[in-house]
VMD Tcl script that draws the C-alpha trace (Angstrom):
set ca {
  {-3.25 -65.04 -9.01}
  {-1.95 -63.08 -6.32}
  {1.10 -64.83 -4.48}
  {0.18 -64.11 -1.13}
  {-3.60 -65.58 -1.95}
  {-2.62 -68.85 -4.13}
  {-5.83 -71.14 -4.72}
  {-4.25 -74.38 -3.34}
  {-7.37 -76.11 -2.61}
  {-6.29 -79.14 -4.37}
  {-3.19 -79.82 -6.32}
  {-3.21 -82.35 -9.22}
  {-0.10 -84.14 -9.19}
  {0.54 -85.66 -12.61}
  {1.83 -89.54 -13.25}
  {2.33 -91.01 -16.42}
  {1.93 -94.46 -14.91}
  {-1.41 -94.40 -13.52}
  {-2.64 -92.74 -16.16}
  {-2.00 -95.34 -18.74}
  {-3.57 -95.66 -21.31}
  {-4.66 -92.40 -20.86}
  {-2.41 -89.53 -21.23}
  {-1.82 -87.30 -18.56}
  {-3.15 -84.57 -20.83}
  {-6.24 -86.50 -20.66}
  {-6.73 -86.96 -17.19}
  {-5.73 -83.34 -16.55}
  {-7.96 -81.61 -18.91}
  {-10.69 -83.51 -17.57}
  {-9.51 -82.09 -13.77}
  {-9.36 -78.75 -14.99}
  {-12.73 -78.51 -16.62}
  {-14.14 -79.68 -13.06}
  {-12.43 -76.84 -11.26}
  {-8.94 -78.10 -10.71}
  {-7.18 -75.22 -9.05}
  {-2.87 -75.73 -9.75}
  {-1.27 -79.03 -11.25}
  {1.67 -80.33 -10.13}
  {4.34 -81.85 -13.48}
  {6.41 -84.65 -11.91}
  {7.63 -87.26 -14.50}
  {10.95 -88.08 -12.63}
  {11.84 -90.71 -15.71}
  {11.33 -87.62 -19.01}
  {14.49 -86.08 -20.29}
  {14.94 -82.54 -19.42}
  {13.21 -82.27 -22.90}
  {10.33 -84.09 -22.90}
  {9.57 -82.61 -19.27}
  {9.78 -79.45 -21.02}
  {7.67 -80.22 -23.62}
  {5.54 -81.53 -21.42}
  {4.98 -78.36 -19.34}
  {4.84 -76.01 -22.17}
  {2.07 -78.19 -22.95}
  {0.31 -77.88 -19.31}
  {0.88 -74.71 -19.26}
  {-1.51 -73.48 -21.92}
  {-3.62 -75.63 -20.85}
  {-3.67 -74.16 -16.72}
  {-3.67 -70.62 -18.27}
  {-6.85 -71.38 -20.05}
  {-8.50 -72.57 -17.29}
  {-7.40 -69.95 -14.76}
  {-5.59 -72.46 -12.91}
  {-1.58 -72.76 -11.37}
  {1.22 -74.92 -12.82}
  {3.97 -76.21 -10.77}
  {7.04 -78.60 -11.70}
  {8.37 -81.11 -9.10}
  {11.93 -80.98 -8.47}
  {13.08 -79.09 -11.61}
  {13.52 -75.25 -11.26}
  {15.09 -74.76 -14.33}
  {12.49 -76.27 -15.97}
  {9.70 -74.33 -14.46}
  {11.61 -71.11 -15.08}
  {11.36 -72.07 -19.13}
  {8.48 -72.88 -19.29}
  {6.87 -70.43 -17.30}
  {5.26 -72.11 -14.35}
  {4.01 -70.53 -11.61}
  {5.97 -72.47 -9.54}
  {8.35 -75.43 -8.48}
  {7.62 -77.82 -5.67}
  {11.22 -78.95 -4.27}
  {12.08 -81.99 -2.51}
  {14.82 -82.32 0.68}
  {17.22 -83.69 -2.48}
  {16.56 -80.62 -4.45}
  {18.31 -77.40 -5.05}
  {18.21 -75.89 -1.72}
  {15.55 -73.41 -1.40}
  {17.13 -70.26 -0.49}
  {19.51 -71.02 -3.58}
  {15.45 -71.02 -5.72}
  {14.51 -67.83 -4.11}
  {17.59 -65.52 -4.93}
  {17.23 -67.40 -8.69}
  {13.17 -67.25 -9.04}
  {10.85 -63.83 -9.85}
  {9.39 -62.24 -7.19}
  {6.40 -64.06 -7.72}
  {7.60 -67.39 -8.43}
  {5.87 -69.58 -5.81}
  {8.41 -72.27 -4.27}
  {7.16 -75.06 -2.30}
  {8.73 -77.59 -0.16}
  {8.30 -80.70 1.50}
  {8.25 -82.07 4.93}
  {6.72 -83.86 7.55}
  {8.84 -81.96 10.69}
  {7.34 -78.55 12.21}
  {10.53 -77.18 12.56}
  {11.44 -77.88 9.41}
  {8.89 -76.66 7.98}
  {9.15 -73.16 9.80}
  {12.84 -73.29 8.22}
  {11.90 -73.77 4.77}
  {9.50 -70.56 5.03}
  {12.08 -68.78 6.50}
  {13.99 -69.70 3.34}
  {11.29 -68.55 0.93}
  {9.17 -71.36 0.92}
  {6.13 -70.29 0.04}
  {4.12 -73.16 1.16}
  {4.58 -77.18 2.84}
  {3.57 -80.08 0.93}
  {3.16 -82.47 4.25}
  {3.07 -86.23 4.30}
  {2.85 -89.01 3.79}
  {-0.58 -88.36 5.67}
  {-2.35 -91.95 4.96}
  {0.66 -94.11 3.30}
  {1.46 -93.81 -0.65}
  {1.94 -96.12 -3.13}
  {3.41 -93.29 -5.68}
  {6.75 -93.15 -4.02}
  {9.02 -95.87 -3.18}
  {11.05 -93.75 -0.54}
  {7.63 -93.06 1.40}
  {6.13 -96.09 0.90}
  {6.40 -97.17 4.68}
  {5.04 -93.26 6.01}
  {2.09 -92.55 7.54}
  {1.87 -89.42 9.89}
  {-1.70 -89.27 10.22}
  {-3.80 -86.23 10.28}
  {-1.88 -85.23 13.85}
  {0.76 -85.05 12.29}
  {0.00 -82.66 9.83}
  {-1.88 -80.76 12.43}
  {1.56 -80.19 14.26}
  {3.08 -78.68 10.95}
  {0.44 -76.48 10.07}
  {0.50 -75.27 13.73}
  {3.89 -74.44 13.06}
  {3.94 -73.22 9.99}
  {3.63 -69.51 9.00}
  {2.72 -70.20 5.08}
  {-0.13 -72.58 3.54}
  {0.24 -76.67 4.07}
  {-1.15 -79.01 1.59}
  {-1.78 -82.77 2.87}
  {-0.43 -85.25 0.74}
  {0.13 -89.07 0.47}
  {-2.93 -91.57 0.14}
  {-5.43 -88.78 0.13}
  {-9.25 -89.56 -1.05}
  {-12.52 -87.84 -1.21}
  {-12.97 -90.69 1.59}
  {-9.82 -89.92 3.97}
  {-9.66 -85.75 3.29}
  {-12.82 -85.95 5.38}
  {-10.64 -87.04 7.95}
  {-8.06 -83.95 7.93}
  {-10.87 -81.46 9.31}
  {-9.74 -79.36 12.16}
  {-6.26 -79.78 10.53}
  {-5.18 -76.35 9.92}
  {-4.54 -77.10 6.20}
  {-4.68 -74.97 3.13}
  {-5.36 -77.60 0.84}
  {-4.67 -81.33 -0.38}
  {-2.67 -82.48 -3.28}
  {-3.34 -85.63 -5.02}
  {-1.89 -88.49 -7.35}
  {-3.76 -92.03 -7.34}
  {-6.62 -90.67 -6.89}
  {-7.30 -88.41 -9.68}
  {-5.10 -90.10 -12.18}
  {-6.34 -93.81 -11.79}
  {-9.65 -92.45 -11.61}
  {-12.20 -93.80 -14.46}
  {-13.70 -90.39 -13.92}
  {-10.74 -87.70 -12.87}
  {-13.69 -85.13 -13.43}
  {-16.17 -86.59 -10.91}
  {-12.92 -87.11 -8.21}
  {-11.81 -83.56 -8.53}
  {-14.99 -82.55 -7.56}
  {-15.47 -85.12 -4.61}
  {-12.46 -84.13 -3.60}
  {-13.05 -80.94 -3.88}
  {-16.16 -81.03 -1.76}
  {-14.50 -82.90 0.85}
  {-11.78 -80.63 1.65}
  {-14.21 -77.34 1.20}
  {-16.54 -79.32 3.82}
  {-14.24 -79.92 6.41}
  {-15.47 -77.51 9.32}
  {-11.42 -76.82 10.47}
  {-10.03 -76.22 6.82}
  {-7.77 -72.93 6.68}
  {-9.08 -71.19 3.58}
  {-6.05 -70.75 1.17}
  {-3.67 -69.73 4.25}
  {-1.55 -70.59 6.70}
}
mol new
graphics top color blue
foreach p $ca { graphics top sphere $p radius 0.5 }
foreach p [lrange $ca 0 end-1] q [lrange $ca 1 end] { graphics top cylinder $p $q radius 0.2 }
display resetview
């Protein structure tokens, strides 16, 4: 996968929670085999072990299927485990500090919900926006009261010069919704891991986001 062409259609963000009493492995799989593009690893409660073990894991499993692995939050992890990438938080390891550390191809994504901010991270090495809370979350306590809307994720991807991937409450239902958006892609938690059938929501989602008439097509 070429870095300046990443498939970020639809990230699969991973939580052990909502997958119960499935494993994640489970519920991923399933996503992959429908055409998953990248998974996201964030398990912000695993040792740096078992988050490990856990990616090594995910990562044969994305290599089989032609797909991307990222880890939330934990470079050093992705680095051993040999991720494609890390998604970073405004608590994290300062970007800039991730891009003299990564490979050249490393692919470092941040998140953010300000235009300006977001042009900042790029100039940083970001190499693309994870923007949101779009329609509210229930995965995240510090975002539980967010909603920006699709406007607001309009304004970012206006602004931004790399990809932006909606995130935060988004469905087969609401991605409809984010048309004429700008955006590269969607990422996803509740709805692909609570799922009875993460297979059949990959591809709804899937179809949602590749019908939207004002999608960017993997860019920014």
């Amino acid at each position: 996968m070429q870095k300046d062409r990443p498939d970020l259609r639809l990230i699969v963000i991973t939580d052990r929670r909502l997958a119960s009493p499935r494993s994640i492995f489970d519920v991923v799989l399933a996503a992959l085999e429908a055409g998953a593009p990248a998974v996201q690893l964030r398990d912000k409660e695993a040792t740096s072990r078992e988050l490990y073990e856990q990616a090594l894991r995910l990562r044969e499993m994305t290599d089989r299927h032609g797909a991307l692995l990222f880890v939330n939050d934990r470079l050093d992890v992705a680095l051993a485990a040999g991720a494609d990438g890390v998604h970073l938080g405004p608590d994290d390891l300062p970007i800039a500090a991730a891009r003299r550390i990564a490979p050249p191809h490393f692919l470092i994504g941040a998140s953010t919900d300000d235009p300006a901010a977001a042009i900042r991270a790029a100039d940083n090495g970001a190499d693309y926006i994870g923007c949101g809370s779009v329609f509210g979350t229930t995965t995240k306590a510090e975002a539980a009261g967010e909603r920006i809307g699709p406007e607001g994720v309009a304004a970012v991807a206006r602004a931004s010069p790399v990809p932006v991937i909606a995130i935060g409450g988004v469905t087969a239902d609401t991605a409809t919704q984010l048309a004429g958006t700008g955006i590269a892609g969607i990422a996803a938690v509740g709805a692909i891991m609570t799922a009875n059938d993460p297979a059949g929501a990959v591809r709804s989602l899937l179809g949602a986001i590749e019908g939207g008439s004002g999608t960017a097509e993997n860019g920014g």
